[in-house]
Every structure is written in structure tokens, then in C-alpha cells.
N, C-alpha and C positions, 0 to 999 in steps of 0.2 A: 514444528518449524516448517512452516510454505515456502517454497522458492518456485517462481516460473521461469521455464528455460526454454528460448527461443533465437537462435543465428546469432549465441551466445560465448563461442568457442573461445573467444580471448579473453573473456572478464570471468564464464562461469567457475572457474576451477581457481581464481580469488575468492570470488562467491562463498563456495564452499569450505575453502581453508577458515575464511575469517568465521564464518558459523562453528565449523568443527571445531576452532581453538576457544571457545566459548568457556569459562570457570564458573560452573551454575552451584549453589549451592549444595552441601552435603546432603543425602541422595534423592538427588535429580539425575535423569537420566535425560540423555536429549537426542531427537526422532528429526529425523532430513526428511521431506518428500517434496521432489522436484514434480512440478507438472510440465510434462515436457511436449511443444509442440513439431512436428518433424521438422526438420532444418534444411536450409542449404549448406551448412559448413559441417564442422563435427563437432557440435554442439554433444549430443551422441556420445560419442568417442570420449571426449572429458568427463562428462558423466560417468560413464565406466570406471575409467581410471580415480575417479573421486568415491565410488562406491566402493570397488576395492581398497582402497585407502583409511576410509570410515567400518569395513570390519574389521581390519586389524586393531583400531582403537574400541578401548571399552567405554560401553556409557555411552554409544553412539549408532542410531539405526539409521540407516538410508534404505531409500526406494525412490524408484523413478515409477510415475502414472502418466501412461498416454493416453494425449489430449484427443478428443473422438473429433477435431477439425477446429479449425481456423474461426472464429468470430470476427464478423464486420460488423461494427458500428460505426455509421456515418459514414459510410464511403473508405476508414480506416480499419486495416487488418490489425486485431489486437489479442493480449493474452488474455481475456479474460474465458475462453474455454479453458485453457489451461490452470488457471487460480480456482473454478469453481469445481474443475473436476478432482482438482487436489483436494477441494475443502470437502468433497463428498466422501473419503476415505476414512471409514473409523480410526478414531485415534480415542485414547482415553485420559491426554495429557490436561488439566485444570488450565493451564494457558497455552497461549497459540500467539506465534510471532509471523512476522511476514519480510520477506526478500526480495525484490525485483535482480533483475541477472545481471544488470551491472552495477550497483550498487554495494560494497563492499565495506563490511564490518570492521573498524577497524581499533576497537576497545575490546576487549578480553574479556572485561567483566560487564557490558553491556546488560547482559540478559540477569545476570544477578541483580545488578541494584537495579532490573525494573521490577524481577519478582521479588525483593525484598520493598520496596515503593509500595505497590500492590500488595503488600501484605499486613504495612502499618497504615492502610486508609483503607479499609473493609468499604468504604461507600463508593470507593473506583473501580471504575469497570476498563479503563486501561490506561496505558503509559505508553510516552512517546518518549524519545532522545532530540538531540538536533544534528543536524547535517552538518556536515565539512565541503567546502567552505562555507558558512553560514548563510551568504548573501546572493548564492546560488538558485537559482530559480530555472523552474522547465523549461524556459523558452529562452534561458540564457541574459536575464535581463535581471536587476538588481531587484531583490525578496522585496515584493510590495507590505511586506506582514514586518512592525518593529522586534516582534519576538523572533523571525526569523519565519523558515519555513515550517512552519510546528507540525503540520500533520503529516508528512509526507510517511509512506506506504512502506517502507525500509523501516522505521525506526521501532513502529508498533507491537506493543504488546497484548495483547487484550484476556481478558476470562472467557472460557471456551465457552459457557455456558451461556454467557453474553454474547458473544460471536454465533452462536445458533441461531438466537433467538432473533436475532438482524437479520439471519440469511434466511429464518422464514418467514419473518414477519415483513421484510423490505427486498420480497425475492425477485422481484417483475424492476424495480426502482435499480437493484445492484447490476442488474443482468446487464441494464441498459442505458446509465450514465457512462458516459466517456471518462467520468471523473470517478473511479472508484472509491480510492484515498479519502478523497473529503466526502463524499456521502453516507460513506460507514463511519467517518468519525462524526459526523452530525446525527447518525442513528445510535452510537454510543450514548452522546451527548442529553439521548432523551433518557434514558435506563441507569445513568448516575454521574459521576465525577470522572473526567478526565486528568489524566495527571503529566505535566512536561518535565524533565529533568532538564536540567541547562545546558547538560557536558556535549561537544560532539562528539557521536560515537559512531558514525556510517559516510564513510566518501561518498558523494552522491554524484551518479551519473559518468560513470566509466567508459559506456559505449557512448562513442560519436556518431555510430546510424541509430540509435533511442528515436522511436516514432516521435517522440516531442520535440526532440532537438530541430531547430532549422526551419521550426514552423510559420509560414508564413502568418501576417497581424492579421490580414483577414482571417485566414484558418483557425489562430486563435480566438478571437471574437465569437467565429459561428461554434466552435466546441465550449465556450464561456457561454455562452447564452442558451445550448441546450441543457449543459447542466445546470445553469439559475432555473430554465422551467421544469426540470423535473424535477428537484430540489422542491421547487417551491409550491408546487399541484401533487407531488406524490408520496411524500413523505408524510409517514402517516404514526398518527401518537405524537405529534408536538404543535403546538398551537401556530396561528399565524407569525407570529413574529419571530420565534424560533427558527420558522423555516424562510424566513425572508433571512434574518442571520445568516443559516446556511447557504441560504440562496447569493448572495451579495460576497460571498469565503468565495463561492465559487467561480463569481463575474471577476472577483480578484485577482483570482489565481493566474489568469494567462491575461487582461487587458490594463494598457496602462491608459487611457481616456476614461476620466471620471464621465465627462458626457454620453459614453456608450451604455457605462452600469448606469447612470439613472434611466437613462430612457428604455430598456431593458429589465430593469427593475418596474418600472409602468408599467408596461408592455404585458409583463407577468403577473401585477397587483389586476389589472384590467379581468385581464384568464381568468382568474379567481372567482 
């Protein structure tokens, strides 16, 4: 279980309750590691007291990994030193879930019916849940997607063995989309079956400073259209049309002007 923790202090210690109350199947044991990047509040300080918390209970490992500094992309500070230095920590668990810090679990049995999911469809390579409220979207605007927000970063489950093989085969693409979520779900997407469950099981978007919140249409636009072209030129083991799919998830995700995605989708077939 990944969580990144950053100027987290009011949501992460929800965070961590809704994970620790997790009901995983008989013996499963289940593993916390927060990647944490230095704070201005006491992001810190909860951690502690969440760590000390999580050894009293059995069947529950925490650790915190400090983040070696701050990643910019695009002119935006963001966690993903934190998420990648966490995923470089041996663990030996068959799946691997993922958390953003305010983002808060809020089903018990989450993590069960995705590994019982995952276990009656051998041909998936991971499971997602859906968000609360469903119609939720990062920039605060109504889910341009009718199944709702499917991919988002909170709900994932994946096979670890799967998850390697992403972070080495698509390691330069992951480092440096602004859109993490749906790049690793479109690199799942090449290696077998993805699977959604209907139920919401994750409040999404706790913190009202969330670097997405608030985002200006322009700023969404130019972070939409880097991720369609990297998406669409780097994404490697899927054919052309795969990656214009993925690429087109991603123009989605933050703009509501169908005239920007076509002409950006050009723009990108053009590159090519």
C-alpha cells in the first residue's frame, strides 16, 4: 500500500485510518509506506502518531521514505519523487494499491473484493473502484467520462508484477506525464484486462489546496495536451490507435472544448 504525503496534516491521518481499517482476506497481512516529502505544516508529526497507531495493530506494517526533493514538471511542484521513491522499496506483496493524501477510503472491504476481483479473472492485471461523489472531477467540473471517473489514482489495485514491469518498461514516460493515473492505466491496458467495480469506495479530493483544484482553463489545456503528446509518441508496446485512445482519456480528463481535443489530437497524429 503507497501513500504520498505532502502539506497533508488535516486529511493524512483520515488517510491512514481508512487504509488501516481495511478487512483483507484471511492471511493477508497489509504494509503502509508513506512517501513523504518535507512539509510546511506537521504533515511529520501525524505520521508519527499514525505509525505508532499501526504497531499496536496486528497484520499492519507502516514506514515512512523520505523523498530525496521536490519534482517540477512543468513549472508545477509535484509528488511524484515521493510515489517513485516509495515504489523503489522492496516489498514482496503480489499486489500493490495506491493513495493520494487526501483522498480517503471510505469501504472497509475495498481492498478485498478488488483482490477477490483479481483473483476470479487471472487475465487482469488490475482493479479500480469508483469515487464519491461520482461526478467529481479534478478541476471541479462535471466527470466528462458516463462511467464516471474510472481511473483515478485512489482506487487502484494492480499485480505487483505488473506494476514493475510498467515502471521499467514506461520509466522516462511515468517520470514525466503530469497525468500519472491514466498513463499507468493505459500501460496496464497493454499487458491485459482492466477491471472497474461499480461501488464508491474513496472520497475523492479532501484537500482544498490539491495542486489540481482551482486550476486555471488555460493551465488545464496546456497540462491536457502534454499529456496527449506523450501519451501519444512515447508510449511504447501498443499500436497507433491504442495510444491515440489513451491519448484522447487524457485531452479529456481536464478540457471541456471538443474543438481543442481535435485540433490537438492533429497536432499530435502530425508529430508522428
Amino acid at each position: 500500500m503507497l501513500v504520498t504525503a505532502h502539506n497533508c496534516a488535516d486529511t493524512i491521518g483520515q488517510v491512514i485510518s481508512g487504509i488501516q481499517l481495511q478487512q483483507l482476506p484471511e492471511g493477508w497481512n497489509l504494509e503502509i509506506v508513506v512517501g513523504y516529502e518535507v512539509s510546511d505544516d506537521d504533515t511529520l508529526d501525524v505520521l508519527n502518531a499514525c505509525a505508532r497507531r499501526c504497531r499496536k495493530a496486528q497484520g499492519v506494517d507502516f514506514s515512512v521514505v523520505n523523498s530525496p526533493g521536490p519534482v517540477m514538471l512543468y513549472g508545477r511542484r509535484t509528488g511524484r519523487a515521493n510515489l517513485l521513491n516509495a515504489l523503489a522499496t522492496p516489498g514482496e506483496s503480489t499486489v500493490t494499491a495506491f493513495c493520494d493524501c487526501d483522498d480517503v477510503w471510505v469501504a472497509a472491504d475495498k481492498l478485498e473484493r478488488q483482490i477477490k476481483a483479481l483473483a476470479s479473472a487471472p487475465s487482469a492485471v488490475s482493479c479500480y473502484t469508483q469515487v464519491s461523489p461520482e461526478q467529481r472531477q479534478f478541476d471541479g467540473h462535471a466527470n466528462l467520462f458516463s462511467q464516471g471517473n474510472r481511473n483515478c489514482f485512489s482506487t487502484l489495485l494492480i499485480r505487483t508484477d505488473v506494476l514493475e514491469d510498467c515502471l521499467g518498461t514506461h520509466a522516462e514516460l511515468l517520470k514525466t506525464t503530469p497525468v500519472f493515473d491514466w498513463v499507468l492505466a493505459a500501460c496496464c491496458a497493454i499487458r491485459g484486462d482492466i477491471l472497474w467495480l461499480p461501488d464508491p469506495t474513496v472520497r475523492f479530493g479532501q484537500q482544498d489546496s490539491s495542486s489540481w483544484h482551482g486550476r486555471s482553463e488555460s493551465r488545464r489545456y496546456a497540462q491536457s495536451a502534454i499529456s496527449a503528446r506523450h501519451i501519444a509518441l512515447k508510449l511504447r508496446g501498443a499500436g497507433p490507435v491504442n495510444r491515440l485512445r489513451a491519448a484522447l482519456l487524457a485531452l479529456r480528463l481536464y478540457c471541456l472544448s471538443n474543438s481543442f481535443v481535435r485540433r490537438a489530437v492533429r497536432k499530435a497524429l502530425r508529430s508522428s
